[in-house]
LOTINU-482446 format. One line per 10 residues: number of its first residue (from 1); their letters; for each residue x, y, z of C-alpha. Coordinates in steps of 0.5 Angstrom, whole numbers, plus 500, padded with zeros to 3 digits. Layout:
// residues N
NUM = A = X Y Z; ...
***
This chain:
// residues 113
1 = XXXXXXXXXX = 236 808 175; 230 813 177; 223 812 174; 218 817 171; 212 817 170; 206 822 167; 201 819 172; 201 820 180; 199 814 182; 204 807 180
11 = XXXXXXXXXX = 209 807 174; 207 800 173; 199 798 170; 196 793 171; 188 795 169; 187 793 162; 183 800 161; 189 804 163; 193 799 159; 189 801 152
21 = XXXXXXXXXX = 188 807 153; 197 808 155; 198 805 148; 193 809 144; 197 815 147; 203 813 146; 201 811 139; 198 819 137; 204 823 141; 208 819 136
31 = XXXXXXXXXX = 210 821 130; 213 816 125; 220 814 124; 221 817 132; 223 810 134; 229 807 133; 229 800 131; 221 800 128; 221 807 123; 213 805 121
41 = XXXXXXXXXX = 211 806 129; 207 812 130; 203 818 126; 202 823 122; 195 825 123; 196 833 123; 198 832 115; 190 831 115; 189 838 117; 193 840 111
51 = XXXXXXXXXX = 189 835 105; 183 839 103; 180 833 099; 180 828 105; 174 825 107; 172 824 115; 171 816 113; 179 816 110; 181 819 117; 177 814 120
61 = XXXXXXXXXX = 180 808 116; 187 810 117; 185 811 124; 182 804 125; 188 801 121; 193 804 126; 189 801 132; 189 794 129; 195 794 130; 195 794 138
71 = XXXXXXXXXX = 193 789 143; 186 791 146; 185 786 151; 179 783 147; 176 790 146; 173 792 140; 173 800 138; 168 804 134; 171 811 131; 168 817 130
81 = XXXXXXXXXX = 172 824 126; 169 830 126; 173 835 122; 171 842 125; 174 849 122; 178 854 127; 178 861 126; 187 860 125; 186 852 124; 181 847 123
91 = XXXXXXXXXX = 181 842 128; 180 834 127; 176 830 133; 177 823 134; 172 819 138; 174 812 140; 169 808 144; 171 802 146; 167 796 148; 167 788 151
101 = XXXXXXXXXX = 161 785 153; 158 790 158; 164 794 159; 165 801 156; 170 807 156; 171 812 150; 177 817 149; 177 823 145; 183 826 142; 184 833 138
111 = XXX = 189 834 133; 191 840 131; 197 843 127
***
């Protein structure tokens, strides 16, 4: 059996940063009912480019709720959405900045259709 891996350095994680962050991006590049066996994992958060009535505080609850559901290692999150309008698409900004204690780290993502 052969191994693959998007990082260049070890497959296996061990650092809870890196541990967060793997589960926070698997849970953005999946779309709902890819995995077998639970079709509710994943998102569908290009949908929102396409609600003209969607607030940046819907996007941000859904957002929140979706990270509720994965473990965190004890860390808390605070979400920020900013809906910005493209010349083609508009694009979604979500910026999620984590915290325990006195330790921090942030990741932005952007969703476009």
């Amino acid at each position: 059996m052969i191994d693959f891996n998007l990082d260049y350095d070890y497959a296996i994680k061990y650092d809870e940063v890196e541990l967060i962050l793997q589960q926070v991006d698997i849970l953005f590049d999946t779309s709902r009912g890819e995995v077998l066996g639970d079709v509710s994992y994943g998102t569908n958060y290009s949908e929102f480019l396409y609600n003209l009535q969607i607030s940046n505080d819907d996007i941000k609850y859904t957002i929140e709720r979706d990270l509720s559901s994965l473990y965190l290692f004890g860390y808390n999150y605070e979400v920020n959405v900013s809906i910005l309008a493209g010349s083609e698409n508009d694009i979604i900004l979500v910026k999620i900045d984590f915290y325990k204690d006195d330790e921090y780290f942030n990741k932005t993502y952007k969703i476009v259709s």
